[in-house]
Predicted model as a PDB file, atoms N, CA, C, CB and O in Angstrom, pLDDT in the B-factor column:
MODEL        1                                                                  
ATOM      1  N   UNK A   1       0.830  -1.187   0.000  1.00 60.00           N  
ATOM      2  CA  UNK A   1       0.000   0.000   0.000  1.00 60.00           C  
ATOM      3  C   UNK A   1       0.879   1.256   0.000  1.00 60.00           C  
ATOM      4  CB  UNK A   1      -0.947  -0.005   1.215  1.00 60.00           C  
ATOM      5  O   UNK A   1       0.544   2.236  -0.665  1.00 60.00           O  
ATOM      6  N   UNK A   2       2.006   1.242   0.742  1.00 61.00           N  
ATOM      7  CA  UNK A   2       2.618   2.187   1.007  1.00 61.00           C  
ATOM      8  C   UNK A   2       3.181   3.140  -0.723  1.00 61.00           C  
ATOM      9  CB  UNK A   2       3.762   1.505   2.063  1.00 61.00           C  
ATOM     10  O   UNK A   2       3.107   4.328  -1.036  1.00 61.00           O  
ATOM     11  N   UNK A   3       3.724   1.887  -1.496  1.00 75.00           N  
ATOM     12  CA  UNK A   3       4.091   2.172  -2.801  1.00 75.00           C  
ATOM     13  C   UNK A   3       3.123   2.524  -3.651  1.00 75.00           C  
ATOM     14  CB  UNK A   3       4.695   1.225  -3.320  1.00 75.00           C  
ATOM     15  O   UNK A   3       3.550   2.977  -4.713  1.00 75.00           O  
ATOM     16  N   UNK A   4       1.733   2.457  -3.518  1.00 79.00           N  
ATOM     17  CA  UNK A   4       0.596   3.321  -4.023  1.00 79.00           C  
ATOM     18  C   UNK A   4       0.704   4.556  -3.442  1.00 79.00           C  
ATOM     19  CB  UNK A   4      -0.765   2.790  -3.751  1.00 79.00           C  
ATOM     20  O   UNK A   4       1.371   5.407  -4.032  1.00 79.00           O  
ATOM     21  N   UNK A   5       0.248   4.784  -2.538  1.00 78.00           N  
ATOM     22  CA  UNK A   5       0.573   6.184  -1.454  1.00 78.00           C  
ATOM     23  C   UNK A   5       1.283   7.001  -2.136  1.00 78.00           C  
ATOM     24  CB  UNK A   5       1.445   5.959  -0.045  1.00 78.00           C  
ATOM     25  O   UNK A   5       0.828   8.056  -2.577  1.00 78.00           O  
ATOM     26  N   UNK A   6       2.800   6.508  -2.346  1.00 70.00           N  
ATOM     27  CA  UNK A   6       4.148   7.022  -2.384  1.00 70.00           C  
ATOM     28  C   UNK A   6       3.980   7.472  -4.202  1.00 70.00           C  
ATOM     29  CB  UNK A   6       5.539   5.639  -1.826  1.00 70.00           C  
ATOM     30  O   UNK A   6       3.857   8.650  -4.537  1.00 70.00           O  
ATOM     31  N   UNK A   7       4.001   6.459  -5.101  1.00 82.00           N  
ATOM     32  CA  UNK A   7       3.684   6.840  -6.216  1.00 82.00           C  
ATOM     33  C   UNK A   7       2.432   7.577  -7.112  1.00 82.00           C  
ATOM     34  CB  UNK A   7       3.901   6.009  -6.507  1.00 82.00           C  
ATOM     35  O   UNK A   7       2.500   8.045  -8.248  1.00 82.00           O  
ATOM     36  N   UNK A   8       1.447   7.520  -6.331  1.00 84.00           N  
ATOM     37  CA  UNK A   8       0.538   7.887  -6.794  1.00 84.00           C  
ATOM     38  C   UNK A   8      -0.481   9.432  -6.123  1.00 84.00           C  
ATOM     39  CB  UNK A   8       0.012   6.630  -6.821  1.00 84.00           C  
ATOM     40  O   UNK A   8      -1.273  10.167  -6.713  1.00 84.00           O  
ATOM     41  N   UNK A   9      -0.123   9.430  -5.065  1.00 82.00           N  
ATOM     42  CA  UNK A   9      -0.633  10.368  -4.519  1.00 82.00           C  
ATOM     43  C   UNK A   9       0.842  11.099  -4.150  1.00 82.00           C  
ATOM     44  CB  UNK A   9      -1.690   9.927  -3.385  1.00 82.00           C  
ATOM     45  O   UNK A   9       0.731  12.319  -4.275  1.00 82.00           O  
ATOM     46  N   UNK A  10       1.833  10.797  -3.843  1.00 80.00           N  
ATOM     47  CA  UNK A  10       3.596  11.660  -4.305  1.00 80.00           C  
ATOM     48  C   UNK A  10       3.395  11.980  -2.433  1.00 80.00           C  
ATOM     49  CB  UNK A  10       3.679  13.845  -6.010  1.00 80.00           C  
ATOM     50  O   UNK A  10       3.455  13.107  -1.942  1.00 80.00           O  
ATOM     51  N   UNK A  11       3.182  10.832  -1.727  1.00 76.00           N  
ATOM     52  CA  UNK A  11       3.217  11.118  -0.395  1.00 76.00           C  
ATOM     53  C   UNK A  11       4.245  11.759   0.428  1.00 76.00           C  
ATOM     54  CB  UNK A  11       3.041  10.154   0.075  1.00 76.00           C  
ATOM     55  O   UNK A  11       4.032  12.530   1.363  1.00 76.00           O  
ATOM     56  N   UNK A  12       6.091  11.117  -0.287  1.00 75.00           N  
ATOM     57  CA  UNK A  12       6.719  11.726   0.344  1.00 75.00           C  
ATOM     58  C   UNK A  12       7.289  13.410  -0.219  1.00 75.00           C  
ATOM     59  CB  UNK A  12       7.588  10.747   0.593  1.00 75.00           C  
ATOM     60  O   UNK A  12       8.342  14.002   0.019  1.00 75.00           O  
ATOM     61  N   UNK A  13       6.475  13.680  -0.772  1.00 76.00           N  
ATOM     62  CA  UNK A  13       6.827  15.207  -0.798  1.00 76.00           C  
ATOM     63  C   UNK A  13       5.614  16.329  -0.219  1.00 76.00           C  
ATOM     64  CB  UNK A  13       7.149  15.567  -2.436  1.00 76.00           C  
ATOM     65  O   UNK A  13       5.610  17.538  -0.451  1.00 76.00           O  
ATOM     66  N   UNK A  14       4.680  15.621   0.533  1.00 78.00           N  
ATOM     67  CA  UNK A  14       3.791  15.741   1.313  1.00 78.00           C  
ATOM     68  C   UNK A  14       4.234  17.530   2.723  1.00 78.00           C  
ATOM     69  CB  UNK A  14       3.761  13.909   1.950  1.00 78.00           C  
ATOM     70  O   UNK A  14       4.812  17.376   3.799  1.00 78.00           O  
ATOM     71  N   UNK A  15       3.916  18.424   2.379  1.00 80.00           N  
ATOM     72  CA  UNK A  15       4.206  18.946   3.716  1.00 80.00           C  
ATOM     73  C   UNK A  15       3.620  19.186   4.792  1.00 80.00           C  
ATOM     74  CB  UNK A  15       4.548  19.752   3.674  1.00 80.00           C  
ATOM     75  O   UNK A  15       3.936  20.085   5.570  1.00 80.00           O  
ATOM     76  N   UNK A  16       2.447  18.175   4.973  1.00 81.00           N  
ATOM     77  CA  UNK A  16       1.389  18.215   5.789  1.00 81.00           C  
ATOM     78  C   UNK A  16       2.478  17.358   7.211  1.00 81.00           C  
ATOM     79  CB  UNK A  16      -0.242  17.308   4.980  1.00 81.00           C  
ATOM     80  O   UNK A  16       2.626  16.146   7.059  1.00 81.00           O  
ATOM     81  N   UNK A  17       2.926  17.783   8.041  1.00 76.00           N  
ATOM     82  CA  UNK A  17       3.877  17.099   9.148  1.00 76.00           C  
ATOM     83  C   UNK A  17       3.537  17.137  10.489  1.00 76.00           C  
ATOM     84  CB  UNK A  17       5.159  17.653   9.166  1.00 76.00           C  
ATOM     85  O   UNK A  17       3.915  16.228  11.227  1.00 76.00           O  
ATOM     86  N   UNK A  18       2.543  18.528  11.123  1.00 80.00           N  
ATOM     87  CA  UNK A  18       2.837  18.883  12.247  1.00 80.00           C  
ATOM     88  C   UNK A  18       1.455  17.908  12.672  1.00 80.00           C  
ATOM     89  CB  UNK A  18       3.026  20.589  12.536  1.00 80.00           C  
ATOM     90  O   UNK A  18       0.737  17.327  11.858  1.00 80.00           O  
ATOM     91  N   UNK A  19       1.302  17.902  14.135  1.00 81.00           N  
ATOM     92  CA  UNK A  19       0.137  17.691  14.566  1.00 81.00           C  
ATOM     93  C   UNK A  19      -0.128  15.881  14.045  1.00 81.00           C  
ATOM     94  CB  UNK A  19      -0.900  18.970  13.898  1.00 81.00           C  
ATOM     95  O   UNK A  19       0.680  14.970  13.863  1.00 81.00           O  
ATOM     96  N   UNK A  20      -1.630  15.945  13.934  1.00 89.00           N  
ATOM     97  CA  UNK A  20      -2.319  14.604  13.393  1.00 89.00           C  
ATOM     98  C   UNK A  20      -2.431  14.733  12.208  1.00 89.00           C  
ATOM     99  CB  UNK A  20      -3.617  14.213  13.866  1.00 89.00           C  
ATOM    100  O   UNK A  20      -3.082  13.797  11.745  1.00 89.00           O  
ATOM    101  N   UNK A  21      -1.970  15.767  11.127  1.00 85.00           N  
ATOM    102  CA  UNK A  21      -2.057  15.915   9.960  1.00 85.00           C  
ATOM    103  C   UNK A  21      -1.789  14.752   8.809  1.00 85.00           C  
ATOM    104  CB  UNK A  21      -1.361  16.868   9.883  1.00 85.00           C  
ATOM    105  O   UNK A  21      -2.444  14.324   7.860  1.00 85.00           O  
ATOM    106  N   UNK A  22      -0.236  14.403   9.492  1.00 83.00           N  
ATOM    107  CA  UNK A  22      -0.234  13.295   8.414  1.00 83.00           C  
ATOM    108  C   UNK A  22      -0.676  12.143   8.889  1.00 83.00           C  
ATOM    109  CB  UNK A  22       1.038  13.012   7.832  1.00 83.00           C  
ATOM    110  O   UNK A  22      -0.574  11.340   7.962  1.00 83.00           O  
ATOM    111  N   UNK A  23      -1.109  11.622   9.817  1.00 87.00           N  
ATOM    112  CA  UNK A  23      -1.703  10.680  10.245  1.00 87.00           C  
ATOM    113  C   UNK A  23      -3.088  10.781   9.144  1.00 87.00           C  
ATOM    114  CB  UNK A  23      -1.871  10.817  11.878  1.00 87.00           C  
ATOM    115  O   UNK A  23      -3.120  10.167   8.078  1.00 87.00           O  
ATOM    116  N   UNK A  24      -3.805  11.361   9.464  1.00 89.00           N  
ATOM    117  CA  UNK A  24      -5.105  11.676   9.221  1.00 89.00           C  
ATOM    118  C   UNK A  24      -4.676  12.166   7.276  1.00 89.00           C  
ATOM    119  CB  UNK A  24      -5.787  13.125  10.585  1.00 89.00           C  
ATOM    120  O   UNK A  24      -5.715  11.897   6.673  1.00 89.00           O  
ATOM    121  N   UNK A  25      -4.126  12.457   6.736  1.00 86.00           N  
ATOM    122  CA  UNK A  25      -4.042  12.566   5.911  1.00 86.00           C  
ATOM    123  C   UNK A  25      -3.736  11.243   4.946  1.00 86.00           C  
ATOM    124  CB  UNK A  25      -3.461  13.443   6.049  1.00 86.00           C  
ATOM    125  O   UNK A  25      -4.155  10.986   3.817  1.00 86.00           O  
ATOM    126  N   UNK A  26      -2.922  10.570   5.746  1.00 87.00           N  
ATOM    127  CA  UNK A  26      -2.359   9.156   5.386  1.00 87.00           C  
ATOM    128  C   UNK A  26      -4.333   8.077   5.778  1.00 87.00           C  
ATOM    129  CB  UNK A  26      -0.423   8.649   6.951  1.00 87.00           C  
ATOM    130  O   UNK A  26      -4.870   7.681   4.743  1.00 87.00           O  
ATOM    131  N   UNK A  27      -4.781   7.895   6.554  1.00 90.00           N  
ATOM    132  CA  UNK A  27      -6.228   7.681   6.683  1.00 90.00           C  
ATOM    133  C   UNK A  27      -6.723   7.783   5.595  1.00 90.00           C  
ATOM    134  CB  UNK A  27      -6.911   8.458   7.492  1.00 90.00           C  
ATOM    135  O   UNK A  27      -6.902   6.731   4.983  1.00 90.00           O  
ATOM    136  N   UNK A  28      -7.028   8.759   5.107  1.00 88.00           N  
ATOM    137  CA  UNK A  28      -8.172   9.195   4.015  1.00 88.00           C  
ATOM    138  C   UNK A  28      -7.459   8.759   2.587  1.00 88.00           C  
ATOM    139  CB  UNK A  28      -8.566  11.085   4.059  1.00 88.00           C  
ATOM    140  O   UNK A  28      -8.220   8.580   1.636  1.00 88.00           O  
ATOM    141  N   UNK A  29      -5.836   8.553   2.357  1.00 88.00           N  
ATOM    142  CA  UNK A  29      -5.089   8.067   0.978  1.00 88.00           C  
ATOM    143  C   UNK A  29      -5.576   6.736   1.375  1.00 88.00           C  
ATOM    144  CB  UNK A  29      -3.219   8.292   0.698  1.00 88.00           C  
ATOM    145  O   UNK A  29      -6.285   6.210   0.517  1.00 88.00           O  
ATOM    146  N   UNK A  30      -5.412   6.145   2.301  1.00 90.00           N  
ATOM    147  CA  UNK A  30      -5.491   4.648   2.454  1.00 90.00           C  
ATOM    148  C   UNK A  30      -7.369   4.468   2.378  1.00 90.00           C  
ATOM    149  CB  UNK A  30      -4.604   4.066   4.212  1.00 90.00           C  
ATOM    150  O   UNK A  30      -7.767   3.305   2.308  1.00 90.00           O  
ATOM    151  N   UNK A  31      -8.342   5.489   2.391  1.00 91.00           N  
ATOM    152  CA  UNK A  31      -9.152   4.967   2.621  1.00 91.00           C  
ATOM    153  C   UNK A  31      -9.948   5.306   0.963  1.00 91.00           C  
ATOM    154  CB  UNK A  31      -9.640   5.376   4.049  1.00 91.00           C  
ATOM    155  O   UNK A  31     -11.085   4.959   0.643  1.00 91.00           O  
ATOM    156  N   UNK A  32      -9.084   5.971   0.220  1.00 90.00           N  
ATOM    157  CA  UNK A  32      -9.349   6.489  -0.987  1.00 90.00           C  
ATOM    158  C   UNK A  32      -9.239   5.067  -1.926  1.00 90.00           C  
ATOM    159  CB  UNK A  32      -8.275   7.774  -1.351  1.00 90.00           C  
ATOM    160  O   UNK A  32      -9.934   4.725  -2.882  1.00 90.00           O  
ATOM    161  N   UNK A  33      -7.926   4.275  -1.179  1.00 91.00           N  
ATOM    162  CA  UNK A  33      -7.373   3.450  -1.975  1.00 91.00           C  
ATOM    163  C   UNK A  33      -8.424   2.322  -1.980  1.00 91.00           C  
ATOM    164  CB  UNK A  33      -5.969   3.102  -1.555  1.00 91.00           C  
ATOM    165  O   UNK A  33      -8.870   1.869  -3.034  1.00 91.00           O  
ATOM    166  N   UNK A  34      -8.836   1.848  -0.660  1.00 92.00           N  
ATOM    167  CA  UNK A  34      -9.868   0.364  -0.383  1.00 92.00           C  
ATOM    168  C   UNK A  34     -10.860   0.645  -1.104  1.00 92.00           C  
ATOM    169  CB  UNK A  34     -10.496  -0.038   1.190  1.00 92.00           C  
ATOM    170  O   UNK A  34     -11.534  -0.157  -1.750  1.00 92.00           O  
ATOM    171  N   UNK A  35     -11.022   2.003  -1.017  1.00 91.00           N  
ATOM    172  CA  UNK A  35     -12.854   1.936  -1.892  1.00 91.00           C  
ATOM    173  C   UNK A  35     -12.996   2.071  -3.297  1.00 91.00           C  
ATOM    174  CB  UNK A  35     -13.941   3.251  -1.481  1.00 91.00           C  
ATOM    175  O   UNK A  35     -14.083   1.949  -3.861  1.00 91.00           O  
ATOM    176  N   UNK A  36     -11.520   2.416  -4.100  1.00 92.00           N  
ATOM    177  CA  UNK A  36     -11.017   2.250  -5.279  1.00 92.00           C  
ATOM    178  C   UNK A  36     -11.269   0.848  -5.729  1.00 92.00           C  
ATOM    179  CB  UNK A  36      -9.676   2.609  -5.270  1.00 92.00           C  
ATOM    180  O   UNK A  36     -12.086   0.530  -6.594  1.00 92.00           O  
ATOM    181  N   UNK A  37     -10.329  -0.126  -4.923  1.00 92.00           N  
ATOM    182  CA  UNK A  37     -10.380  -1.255  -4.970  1.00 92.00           C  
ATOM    183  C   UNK A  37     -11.055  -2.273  -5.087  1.00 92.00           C  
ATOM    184  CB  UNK A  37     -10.093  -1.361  -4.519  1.00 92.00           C  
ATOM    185  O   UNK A  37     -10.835  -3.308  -5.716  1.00 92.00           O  
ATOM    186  N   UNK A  38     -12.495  -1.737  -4.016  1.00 91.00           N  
ATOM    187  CA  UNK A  38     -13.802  -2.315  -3.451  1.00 91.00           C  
ATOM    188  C   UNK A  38     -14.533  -1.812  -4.856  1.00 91.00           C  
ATOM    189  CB  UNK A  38     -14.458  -1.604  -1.740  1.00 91.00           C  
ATOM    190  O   UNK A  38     -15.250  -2.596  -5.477  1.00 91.00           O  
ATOM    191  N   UNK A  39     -14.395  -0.994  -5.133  1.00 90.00           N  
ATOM    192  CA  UNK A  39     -15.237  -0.574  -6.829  1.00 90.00           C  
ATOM    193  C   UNK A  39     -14.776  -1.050  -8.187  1.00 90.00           C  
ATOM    194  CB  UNK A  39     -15.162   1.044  -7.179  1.00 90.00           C  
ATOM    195  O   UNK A  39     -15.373  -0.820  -9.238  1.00 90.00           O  
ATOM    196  N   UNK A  40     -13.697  -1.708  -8.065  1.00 92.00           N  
ATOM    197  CA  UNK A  40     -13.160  -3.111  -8.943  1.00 92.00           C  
ATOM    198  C   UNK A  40     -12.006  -2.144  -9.438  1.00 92.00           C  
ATOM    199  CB  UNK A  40     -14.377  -3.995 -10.421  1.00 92.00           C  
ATOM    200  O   UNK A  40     -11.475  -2.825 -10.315  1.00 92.00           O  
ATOM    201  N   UNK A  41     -11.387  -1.069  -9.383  1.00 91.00           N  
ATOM    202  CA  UNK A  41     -10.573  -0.287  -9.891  1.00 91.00           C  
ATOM    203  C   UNK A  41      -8.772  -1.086  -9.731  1.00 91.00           C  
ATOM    204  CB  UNK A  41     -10.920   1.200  -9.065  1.00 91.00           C  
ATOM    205  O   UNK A  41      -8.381  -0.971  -8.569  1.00 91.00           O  
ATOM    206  N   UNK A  42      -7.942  -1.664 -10.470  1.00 91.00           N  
ATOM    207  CA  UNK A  42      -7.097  -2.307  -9.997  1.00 91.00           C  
ATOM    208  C   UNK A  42      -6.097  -1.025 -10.269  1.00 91.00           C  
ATOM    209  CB  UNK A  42      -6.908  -3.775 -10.587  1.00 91.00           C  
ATOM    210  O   UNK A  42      -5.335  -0.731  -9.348  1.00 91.00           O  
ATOM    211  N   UNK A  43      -6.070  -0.521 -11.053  1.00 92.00           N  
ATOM    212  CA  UNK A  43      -5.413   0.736 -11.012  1.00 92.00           C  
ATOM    213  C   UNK A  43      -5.574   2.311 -10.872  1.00 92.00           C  
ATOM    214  CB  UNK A  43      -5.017   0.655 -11.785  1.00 92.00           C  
ATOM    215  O   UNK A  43      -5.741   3.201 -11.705  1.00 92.00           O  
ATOM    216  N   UNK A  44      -5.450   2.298  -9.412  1.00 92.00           N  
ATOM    217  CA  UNK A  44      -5.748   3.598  -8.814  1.00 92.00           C  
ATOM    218  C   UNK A  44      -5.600   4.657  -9.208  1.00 92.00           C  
ATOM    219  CB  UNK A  44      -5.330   3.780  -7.965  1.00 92.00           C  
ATOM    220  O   UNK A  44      -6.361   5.594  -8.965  1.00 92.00           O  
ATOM    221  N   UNK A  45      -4.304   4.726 -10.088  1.00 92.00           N  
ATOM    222  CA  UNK A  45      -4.523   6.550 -10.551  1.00 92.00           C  
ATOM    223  C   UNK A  45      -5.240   6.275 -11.977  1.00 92.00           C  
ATOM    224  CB  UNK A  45      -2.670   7.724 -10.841  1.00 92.00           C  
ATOM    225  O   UNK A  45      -5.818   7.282 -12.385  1.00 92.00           O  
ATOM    226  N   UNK A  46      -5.337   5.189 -12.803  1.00 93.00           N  
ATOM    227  CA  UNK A  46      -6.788   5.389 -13.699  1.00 93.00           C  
ATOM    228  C   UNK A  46      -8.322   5.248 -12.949  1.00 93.00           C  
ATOM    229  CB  UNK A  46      -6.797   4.144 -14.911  1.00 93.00           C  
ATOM    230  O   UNK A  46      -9.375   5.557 -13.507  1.00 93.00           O  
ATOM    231  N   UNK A  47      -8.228   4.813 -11.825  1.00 93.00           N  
ATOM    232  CA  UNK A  47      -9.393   5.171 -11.242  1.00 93.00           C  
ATOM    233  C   UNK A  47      -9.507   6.332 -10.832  1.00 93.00           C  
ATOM    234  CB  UNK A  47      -9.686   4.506 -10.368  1.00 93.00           C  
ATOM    235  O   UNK A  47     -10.223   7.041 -11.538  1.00 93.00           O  
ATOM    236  N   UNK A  48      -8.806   7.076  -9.425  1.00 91.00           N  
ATOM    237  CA  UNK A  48      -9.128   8.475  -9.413  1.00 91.00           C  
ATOM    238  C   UNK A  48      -9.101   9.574 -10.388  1.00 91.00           C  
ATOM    239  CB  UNK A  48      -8.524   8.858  -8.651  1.00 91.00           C  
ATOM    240  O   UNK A  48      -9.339  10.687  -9.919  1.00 91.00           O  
ATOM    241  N   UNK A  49      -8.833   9.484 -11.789  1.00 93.00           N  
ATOM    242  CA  UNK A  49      -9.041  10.329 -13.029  1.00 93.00           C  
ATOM    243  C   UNK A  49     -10.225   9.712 -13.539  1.00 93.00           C  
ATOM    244  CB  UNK A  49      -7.822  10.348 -14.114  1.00 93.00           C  
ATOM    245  O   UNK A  49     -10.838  10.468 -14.294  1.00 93.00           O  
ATOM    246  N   UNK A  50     -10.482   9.164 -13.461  1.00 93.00           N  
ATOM    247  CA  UNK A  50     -12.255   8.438 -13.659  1.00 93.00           C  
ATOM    248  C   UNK A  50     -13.094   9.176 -12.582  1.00 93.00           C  
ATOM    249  CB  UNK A  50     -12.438   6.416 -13.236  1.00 93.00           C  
ATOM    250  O   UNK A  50     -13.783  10.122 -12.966  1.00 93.00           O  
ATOM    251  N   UNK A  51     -13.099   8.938 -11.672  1.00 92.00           N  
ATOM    252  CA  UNK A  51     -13.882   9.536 -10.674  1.00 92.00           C  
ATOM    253  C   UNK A  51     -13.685  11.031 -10.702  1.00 92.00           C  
ATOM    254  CB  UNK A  51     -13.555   8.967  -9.343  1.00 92.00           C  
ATOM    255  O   UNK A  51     -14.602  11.714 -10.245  1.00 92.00           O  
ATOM    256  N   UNK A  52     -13.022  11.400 -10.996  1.00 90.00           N  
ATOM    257  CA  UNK A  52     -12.444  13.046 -10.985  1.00 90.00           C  
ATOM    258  C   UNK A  52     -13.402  13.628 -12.450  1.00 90.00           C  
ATOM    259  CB  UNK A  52     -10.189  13.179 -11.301  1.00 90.00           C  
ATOM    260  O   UNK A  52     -13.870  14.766 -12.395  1.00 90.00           O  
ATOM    261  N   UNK A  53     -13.525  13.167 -13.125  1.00 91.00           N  
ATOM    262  CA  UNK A  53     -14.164  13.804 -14.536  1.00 91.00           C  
ATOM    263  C   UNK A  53     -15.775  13.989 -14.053  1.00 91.00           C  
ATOM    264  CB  UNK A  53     -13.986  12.562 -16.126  1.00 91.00           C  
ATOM    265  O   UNK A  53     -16.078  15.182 -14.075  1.00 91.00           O  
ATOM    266  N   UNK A  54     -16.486  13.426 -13.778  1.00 90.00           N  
ATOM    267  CA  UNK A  54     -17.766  13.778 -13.284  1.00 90.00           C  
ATOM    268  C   UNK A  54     -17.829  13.649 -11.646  1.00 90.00           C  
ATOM    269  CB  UNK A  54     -18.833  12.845 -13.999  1.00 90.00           C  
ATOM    270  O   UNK A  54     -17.368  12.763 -10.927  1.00 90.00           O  
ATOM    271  N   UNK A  55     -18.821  15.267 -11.184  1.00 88.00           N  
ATOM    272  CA  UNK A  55     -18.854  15.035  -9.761  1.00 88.00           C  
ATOM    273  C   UNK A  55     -19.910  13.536  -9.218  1.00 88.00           C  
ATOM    274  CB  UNK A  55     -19.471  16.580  -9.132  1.00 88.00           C  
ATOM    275  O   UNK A  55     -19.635  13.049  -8.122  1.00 88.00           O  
ATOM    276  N   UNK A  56     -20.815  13.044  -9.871  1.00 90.00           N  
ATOM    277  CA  UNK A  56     -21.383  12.038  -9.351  1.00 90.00           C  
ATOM    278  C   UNK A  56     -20.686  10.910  -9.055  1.00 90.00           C  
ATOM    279  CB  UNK A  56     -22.251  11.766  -9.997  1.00 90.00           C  
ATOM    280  O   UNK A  56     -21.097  10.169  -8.162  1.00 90.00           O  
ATOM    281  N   UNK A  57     -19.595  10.638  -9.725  1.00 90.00           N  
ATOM    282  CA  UNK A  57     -18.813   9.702  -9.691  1.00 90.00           C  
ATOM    283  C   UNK A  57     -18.517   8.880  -8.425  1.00 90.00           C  
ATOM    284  CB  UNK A  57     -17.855  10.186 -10.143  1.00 90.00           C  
ATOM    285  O   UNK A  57     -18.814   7.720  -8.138  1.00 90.00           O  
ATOM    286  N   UNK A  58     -17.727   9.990  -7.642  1.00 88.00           N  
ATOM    287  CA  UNK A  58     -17.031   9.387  -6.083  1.00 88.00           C  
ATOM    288  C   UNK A  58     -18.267   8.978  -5.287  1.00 88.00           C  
ATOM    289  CB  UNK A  58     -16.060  10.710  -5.028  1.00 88.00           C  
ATOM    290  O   UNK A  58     -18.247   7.995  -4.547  1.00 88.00           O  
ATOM    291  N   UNK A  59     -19.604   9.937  -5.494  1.00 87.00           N  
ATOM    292  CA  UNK A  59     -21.234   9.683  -5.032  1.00 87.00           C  
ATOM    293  C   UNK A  59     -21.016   8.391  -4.572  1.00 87.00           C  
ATOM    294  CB  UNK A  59     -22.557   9.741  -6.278  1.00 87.00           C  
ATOM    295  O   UNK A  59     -20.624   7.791  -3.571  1.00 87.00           O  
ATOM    296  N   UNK A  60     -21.649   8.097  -6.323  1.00 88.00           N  
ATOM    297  CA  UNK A  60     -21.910   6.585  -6.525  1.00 88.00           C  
ATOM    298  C   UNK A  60     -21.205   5.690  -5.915  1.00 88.00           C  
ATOM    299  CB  UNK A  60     -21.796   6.200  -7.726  1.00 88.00           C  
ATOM    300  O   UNK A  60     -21.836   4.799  -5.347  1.00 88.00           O  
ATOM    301  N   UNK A  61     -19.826   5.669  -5.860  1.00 86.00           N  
ATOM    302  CA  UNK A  61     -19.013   4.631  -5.163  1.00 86.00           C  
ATOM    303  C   UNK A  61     -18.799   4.776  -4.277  1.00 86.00           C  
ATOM    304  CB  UNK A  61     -18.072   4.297  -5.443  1.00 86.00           C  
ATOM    305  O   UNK A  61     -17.945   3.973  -3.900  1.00 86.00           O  
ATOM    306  N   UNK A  62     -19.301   5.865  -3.084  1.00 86.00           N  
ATOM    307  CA  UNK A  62     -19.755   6.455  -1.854  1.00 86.00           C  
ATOM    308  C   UNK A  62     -20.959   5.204  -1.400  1.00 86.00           C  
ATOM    309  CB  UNK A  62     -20.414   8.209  -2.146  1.00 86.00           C  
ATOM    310  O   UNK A  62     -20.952   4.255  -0.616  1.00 86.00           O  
ATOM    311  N   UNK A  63     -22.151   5.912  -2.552  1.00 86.00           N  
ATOM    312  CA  UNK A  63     -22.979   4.618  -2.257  1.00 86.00           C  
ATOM    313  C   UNK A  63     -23.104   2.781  -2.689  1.00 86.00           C  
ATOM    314  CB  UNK A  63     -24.025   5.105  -2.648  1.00 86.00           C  
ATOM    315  O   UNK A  63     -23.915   2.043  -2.130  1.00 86.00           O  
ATOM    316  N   UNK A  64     -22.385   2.431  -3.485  1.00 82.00           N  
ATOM    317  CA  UNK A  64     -21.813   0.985  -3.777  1.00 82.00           C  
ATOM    318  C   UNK A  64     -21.135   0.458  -2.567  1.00 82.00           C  
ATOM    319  CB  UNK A  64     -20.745   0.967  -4.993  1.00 82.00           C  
ATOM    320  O   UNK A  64     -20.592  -0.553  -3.011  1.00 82.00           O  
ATOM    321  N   UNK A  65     -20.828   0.532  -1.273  1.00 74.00           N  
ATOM    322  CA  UNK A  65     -19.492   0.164  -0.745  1.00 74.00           C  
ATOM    323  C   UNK A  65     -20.772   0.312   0.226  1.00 74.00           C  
ATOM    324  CB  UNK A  65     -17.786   1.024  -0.812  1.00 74.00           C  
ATOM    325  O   UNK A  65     -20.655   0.119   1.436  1.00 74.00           O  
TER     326      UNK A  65                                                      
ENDMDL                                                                          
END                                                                             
């Protein structure tokens, strides 16, 4: 997972550091990723550019899961 994170969302150039930031920031990549997954998407950054072109998109797989 980490090498999705890292390549695809460019985690380590991330400057979110202080606080619970990257915790909680790292949460929501990892939770971006399962429901990618859970929506049959095997490749995540052609999935989040799918979901990104229409706002109903993320909806729907909001409500599928």
């Amino acid at each position: 997972m980490h090498c999705v994170r890292d390549v695809t969302f460019d985690e380590d150039r991330s400057r979110v550091r202080t606080g619970a930031g990257a915790q909680v920031m790292a949460t929501l990549r990892n939770t971006t990723i399962g429901l990618l997954r859970i929506g049959g998407h095997h490749n995540i950054a052609h999935g989040l550019r799918y979901h990104s072109y229409l706002h109903q998109r993320p909806l729907e797989l909001l409500r599928s899961c």
